[in-house]
C-alpha positions as CSV (number, residue, x, y, z in Angstrom):
1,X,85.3,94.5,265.4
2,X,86.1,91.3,263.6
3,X,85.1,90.9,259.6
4,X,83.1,88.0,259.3
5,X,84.2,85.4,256.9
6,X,81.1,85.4,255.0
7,X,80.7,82.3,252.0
8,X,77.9,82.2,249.7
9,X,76.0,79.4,248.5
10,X,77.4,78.8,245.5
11,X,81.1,78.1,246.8
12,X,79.5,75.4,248.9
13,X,79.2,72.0,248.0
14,X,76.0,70.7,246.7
15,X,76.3,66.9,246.5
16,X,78.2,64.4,248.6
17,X,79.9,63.1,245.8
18,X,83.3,65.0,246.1
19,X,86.9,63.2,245.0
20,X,89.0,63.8,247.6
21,X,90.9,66.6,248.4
22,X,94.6,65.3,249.9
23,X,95.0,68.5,251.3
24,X,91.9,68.3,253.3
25,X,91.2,64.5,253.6
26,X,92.2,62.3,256.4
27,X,91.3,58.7,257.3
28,X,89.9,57.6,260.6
29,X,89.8,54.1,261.9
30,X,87.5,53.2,264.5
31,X,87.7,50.5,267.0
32,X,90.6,48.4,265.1
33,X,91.9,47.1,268.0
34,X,92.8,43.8,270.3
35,X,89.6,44.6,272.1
36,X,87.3,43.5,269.9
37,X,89.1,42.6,266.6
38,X,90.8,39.7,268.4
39,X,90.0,36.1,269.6
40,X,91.6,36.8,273.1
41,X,90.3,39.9,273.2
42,X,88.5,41.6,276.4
43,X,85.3,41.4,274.2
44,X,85.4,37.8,273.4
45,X,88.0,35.6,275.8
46,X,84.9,34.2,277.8
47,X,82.8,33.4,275.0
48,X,83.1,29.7,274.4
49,X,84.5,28.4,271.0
50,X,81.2,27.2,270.0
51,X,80.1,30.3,269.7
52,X,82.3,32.3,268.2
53,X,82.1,29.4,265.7
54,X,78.6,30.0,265.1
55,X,77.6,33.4,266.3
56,X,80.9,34.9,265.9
57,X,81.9,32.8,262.7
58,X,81.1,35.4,260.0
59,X,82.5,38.1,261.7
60,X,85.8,37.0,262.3
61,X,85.8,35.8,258.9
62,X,85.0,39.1,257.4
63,X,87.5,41.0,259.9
64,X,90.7,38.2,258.3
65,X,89.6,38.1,254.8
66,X,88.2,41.4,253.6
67,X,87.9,44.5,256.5
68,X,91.7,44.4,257.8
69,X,93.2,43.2,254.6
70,X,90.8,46.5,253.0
71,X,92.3,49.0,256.0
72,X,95.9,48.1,255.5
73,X,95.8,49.1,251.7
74,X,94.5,52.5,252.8
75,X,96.3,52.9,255.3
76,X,99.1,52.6,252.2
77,X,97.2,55.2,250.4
78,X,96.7,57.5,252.2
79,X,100.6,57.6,254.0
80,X,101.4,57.8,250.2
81,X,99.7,60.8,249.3
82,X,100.9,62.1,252.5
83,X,96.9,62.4,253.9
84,X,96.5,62.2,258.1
85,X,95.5,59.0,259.6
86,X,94.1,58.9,263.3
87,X,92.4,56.3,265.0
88,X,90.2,56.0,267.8
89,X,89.9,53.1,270.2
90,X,87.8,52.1,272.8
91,X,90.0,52.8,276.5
92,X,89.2,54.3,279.0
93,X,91.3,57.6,280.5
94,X,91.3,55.5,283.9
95,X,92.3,51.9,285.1
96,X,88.8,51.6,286.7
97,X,86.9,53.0,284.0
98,X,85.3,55.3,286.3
99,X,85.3,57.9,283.6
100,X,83.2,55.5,280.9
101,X,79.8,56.4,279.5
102,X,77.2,55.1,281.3
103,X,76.1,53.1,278.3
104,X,79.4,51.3,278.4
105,X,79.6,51.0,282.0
106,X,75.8,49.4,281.9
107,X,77.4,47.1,278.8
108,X,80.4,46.0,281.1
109,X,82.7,47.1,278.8
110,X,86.0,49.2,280.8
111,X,89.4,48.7,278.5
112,X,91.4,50.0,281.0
113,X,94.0,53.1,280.2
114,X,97.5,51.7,278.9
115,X,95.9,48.0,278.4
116,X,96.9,45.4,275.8
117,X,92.9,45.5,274.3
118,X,93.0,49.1,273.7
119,X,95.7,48.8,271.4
120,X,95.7,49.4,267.8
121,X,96.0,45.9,266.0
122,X,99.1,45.1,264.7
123,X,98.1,45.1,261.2
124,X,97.7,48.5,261.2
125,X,100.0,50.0,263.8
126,X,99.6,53.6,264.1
127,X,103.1,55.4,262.9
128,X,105.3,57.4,265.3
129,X,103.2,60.4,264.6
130,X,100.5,59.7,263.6
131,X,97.2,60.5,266.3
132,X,95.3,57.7,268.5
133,X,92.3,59.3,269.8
134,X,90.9,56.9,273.4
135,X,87.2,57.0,273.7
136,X,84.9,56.0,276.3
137,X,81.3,56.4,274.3
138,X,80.0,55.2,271.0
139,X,80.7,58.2,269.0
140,X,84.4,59.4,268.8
141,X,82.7,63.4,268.6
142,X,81.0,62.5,272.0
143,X,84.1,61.6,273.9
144,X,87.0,62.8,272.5
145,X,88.1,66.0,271.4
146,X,88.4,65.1,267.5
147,X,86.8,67.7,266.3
148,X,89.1,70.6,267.6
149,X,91.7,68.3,266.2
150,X,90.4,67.6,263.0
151,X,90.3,71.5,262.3
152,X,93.4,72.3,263.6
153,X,94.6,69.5,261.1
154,X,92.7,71.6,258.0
155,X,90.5,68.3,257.6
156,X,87.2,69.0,256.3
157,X,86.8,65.5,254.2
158,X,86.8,62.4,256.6
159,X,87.1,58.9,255.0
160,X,86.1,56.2,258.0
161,X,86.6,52.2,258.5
162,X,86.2,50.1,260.8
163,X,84.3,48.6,263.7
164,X,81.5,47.5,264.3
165,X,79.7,49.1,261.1
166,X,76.2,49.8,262.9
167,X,77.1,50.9,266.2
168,X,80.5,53.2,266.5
169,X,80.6,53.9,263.0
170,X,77.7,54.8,262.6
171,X,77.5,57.0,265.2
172,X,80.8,58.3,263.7
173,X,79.1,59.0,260.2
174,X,76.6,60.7,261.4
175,X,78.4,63.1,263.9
176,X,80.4,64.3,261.4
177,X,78.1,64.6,258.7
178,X,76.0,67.3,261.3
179,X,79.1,69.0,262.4
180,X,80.2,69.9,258.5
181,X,82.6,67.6,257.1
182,X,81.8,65.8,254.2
183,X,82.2,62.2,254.9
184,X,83.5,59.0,252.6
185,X,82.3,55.6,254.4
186,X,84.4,52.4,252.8
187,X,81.9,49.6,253.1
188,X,84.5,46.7,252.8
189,X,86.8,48.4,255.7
190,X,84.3,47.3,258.1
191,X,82.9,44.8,260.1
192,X,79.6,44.2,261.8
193,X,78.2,40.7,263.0
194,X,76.3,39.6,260.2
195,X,75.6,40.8,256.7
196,X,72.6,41.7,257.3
197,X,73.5,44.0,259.8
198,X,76.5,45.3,258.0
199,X,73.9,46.3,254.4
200,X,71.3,47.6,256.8
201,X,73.5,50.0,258.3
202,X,74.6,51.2,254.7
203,X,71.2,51.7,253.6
204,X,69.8,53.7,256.9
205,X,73.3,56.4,256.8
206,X,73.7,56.5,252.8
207,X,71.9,60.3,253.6
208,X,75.0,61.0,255.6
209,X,77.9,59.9,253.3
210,X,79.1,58.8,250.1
211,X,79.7,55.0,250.0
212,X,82.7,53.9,248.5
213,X,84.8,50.9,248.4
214,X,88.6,50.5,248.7
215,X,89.7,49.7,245.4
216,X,87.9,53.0,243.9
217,X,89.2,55.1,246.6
218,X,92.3,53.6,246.0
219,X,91.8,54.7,242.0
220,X,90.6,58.1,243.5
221,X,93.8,58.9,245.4
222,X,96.2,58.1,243.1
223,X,94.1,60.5,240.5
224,X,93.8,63.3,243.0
225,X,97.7,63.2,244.0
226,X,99.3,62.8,240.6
């Protein structure tokens, strides 16, 4: 019969508030892709320019000036200290999208498999080797198999940026807080549509992660690897 692994209390964590480990840590982006991060993208080429002007303004704004400038420093980071990176994007396994949710399919949103939108944004290009998860649901742990990767990978601290802050990452945040990794959200990685959104979220998931923003993490890294 198989021993089993037994681990008590004390040699588990008691607060959220860990430094990283960069043997255990990996980032995740979510959703950073033509898609939805772009102008011409699936999710916005039919919306007319007065409103991405005006609904869309602070958005894009955000997305130029602090979120993708923010995920391309990590993404330096992290390669650095020699940490995984994955991303996961919104595509579907099929041209049709026959395999989507049915959330997304009630939504009308299908990036078909192999398509320009479900691409990674260039600012960011996923490396040779490094792993692009496609999903087809809100949560990344609903529909794809990243938590059997994760493990295999030795990952048990997950740092996550990216879009849109109140809907996919937050279901991200919270999927992995309740399947046992401890979670690091960077607040000025992501994007929502308005601030208010973007500070609500933060306040209704801050049970579920720590909260911390690039330039600390940054500071944290280099600390942990040296």
């Amino acid at each position: 019969m198989r021993e089993r692994n037994s681990m008590s209390t004390t040699e588990l964590p008691t607060t959220r508030e860990v430094p990283l480990n960069p043997k255990r840590a990996a980032l995740l982006f979510i959703d950073v892709q033509n898609f939805c991060a772009r102008r011409n993208g699936g999710e916005f080429k039919d919306v007319p320019d007065a409103e991405i002007c005006g609904k869309y303004g602070y958005y894009f704004d955000r997305l130029k000036n602090v979120a993708i400038p923010n995920m391309r420093r990590l993404q330096v980071a992290f390669r650095a200290a020699g940490m995984e990176v994955l991303y996961t994007t919104i595509e579907s396994l099929t041209r049709d999208g026959r395999d989507r949710s049915l959330d997304y399919k009630i939504t009308g949103f299908n990036v078909p498999k192999g398509s320009w939108d479900g691409k990674v944004i260039d600012e960011i290009a996923p490396g040779d080797d490094e792993i692009v998860l496609p999903k087809s649901s809100s949560s990344v742990f609903v529909s794809t198999h990243i938590d059997y990767v994760l493990r295999n990978l030795g990952v048990k601290q997950l740092v996550l940026a990216g879009l849109v802050t109140d809907q996919c990452v937050e279901s991200a945040v919270r999927d992995a807080c309740d399947l046992g990794y401890l979670v690091t959200l960077v607040p000025d990685a992501c994007a929502t549509y308005s601030q208010d959104r973007h500070d609500n979220s933060l306040r209704v998931i801050k049970g579920y992660c720590r909260q911390v923003d690039t330039d600390a993490l940054i500071d944290e890294i280099g600390r942990c690897s040296g």
